[in-house]
C-alpha positions as CSV (number, residue, x, y, z in Angstrom):
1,X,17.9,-4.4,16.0
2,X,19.2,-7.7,13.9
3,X,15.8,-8.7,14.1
4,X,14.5,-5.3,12.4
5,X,16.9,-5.5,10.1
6,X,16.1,-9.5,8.8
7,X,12.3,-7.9,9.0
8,X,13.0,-4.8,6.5
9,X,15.4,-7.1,4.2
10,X,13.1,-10.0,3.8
11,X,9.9,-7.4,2.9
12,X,12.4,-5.2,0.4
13,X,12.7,-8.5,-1.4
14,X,9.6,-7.8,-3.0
15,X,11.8,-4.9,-5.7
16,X,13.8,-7.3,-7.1
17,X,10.9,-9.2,-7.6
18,X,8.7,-6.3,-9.1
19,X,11.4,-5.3,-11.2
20,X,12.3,-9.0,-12.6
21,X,9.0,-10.6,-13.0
22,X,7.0,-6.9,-14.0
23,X,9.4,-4.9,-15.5
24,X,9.1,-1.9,-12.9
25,X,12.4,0.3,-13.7
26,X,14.1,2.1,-11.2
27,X,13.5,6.4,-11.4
28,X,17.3,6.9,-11.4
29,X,17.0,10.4,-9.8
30,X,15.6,8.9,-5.9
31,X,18.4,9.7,-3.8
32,X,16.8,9.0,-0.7
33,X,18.6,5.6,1.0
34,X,15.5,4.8,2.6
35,X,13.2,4.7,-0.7
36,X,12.6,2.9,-4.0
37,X,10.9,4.9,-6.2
38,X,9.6,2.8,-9.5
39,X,7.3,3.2,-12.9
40,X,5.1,0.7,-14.7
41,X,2.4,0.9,-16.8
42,X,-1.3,1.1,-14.3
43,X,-2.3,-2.2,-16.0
44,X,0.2,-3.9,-14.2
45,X,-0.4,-2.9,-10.7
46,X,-3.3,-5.4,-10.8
47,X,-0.9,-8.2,-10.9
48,X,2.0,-6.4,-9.1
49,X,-0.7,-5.9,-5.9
50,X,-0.9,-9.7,-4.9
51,X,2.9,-9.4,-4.7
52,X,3.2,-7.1,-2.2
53,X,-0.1,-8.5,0.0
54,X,2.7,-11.2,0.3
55,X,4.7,-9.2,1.9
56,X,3.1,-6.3,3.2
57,X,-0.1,-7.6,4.1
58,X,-3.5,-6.1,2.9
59,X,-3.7,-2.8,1.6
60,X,-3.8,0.1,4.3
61,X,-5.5,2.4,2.2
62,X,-7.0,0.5,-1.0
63,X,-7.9,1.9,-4.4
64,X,-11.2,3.5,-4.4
65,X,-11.7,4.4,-0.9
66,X,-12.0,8.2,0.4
67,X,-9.1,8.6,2.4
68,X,-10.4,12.5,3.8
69,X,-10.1,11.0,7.6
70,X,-6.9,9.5,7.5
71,X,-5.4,12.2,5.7
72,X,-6.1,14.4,8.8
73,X,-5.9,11.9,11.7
74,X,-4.0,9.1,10.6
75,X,0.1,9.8,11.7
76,X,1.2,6.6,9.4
77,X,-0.8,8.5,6.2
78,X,0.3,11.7,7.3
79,X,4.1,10.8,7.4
80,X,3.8,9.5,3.7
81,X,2.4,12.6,2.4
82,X,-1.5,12.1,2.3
83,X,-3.1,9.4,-0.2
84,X,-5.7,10.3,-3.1
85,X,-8.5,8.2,-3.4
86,X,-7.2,6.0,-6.2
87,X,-3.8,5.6,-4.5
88,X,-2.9,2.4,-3.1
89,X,-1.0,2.4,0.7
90,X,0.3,-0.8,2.1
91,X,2.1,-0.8,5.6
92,X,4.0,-3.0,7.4
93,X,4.9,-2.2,11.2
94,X,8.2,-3.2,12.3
95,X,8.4,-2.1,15.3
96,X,7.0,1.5,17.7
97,X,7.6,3.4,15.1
98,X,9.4,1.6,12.2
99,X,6.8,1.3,9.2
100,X,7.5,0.1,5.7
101,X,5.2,1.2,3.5
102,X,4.7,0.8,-0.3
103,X,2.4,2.7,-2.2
104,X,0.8,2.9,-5.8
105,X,0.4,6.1,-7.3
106,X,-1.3,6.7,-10.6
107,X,0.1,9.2,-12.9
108,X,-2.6,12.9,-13.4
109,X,-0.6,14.1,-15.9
110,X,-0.2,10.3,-17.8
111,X,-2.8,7.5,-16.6
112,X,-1.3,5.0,-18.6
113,X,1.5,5.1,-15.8
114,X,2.0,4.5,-12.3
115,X,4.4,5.2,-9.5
116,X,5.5,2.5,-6.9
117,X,7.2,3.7,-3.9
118,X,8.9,1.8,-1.2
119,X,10.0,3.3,2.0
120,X,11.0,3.2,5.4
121,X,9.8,5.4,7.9
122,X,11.7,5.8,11.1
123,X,10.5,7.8,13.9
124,X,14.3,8.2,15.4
125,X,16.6,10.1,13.5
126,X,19.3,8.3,15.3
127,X,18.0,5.0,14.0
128,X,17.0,6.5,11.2
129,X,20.6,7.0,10.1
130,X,21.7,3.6,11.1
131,X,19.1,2.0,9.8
132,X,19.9,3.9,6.0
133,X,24.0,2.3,6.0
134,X,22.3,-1.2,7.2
135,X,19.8,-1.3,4.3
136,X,20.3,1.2,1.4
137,X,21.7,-1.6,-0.3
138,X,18.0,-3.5,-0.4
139,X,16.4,-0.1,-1.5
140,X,19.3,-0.4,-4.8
141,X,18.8,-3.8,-5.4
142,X,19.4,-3.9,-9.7
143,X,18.6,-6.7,-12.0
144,X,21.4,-8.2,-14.1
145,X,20.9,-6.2,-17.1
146,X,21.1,-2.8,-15.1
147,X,24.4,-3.5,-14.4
148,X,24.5,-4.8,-10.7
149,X,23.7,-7.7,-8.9
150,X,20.8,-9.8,-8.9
């Protein structure tokens, strides 16, 4: 499980990074411990993507492709809720299933905007739960200025 653990913590440093180096703020009402849920403006997601190919690898799912298949056979696509064809869906496999996954997700209603959300998907609810108390922390990570630690 340590191993896991160094796994998750080393890929969720790519939200401080977003946040310091792109300006990606924090939606304030994500409760879940096992999710970052973040806003920028779509124009920055074209720098912001390299980022996360550092850490997550190639795009899963990239912008532009029809995603119709893997929203009805793929588990991984399934389990995140389905992707649109100008969503973005990165994945990084931790372990049988233990997938981080970080997505881009263009605003309808405002396309100047975009959602980026960062999660952990657990197949065991009992790891699950001790996976959330070991790593929450990394999902919260706050920049100076927000008033925690960097």
């Amino acid at each position: 499980m340590e191993d896991k653990l160094k796994a998750i913590r080393e890929a969720l440093r790519v939200i401080p990074e977003m946040k310091t180096r792109f300006g990606v703020k924090r939606n304030q009402q994500e409760n879940d411990p096992l999710m970052f849920v973040g806003v920028t403006d779509t124009s920055a997601i074209k720098d912001i993507a390299p980022l996360v190919e550092e850490f997550f690898g190639k795009p899963y799912k990239p912008p532009g492709e029809t995603a119709f298949l893997m929203n009805l056979f793929d588990h991984f696509v399934k389990e995140v809720g389905g992707v649109r064809r100008e969503q973005t869906l990165f994945r990084k496999e931790i372990g049988k299933g233990l997938n981080l996954f970080c997505a881009f997700w263009p605003w309808a209603s405002d396309p100047a905007k975009t959602s980026v959300r960062i999660g952990l998907l657990c197949a065991e609810e009992k790891v699950e739960k001790a996976l959330a108390k070991a790593v929450k922390d990394a999902f919260r990570e706050q920049r100076p200025e927000e008033g925690g630690a960097a």
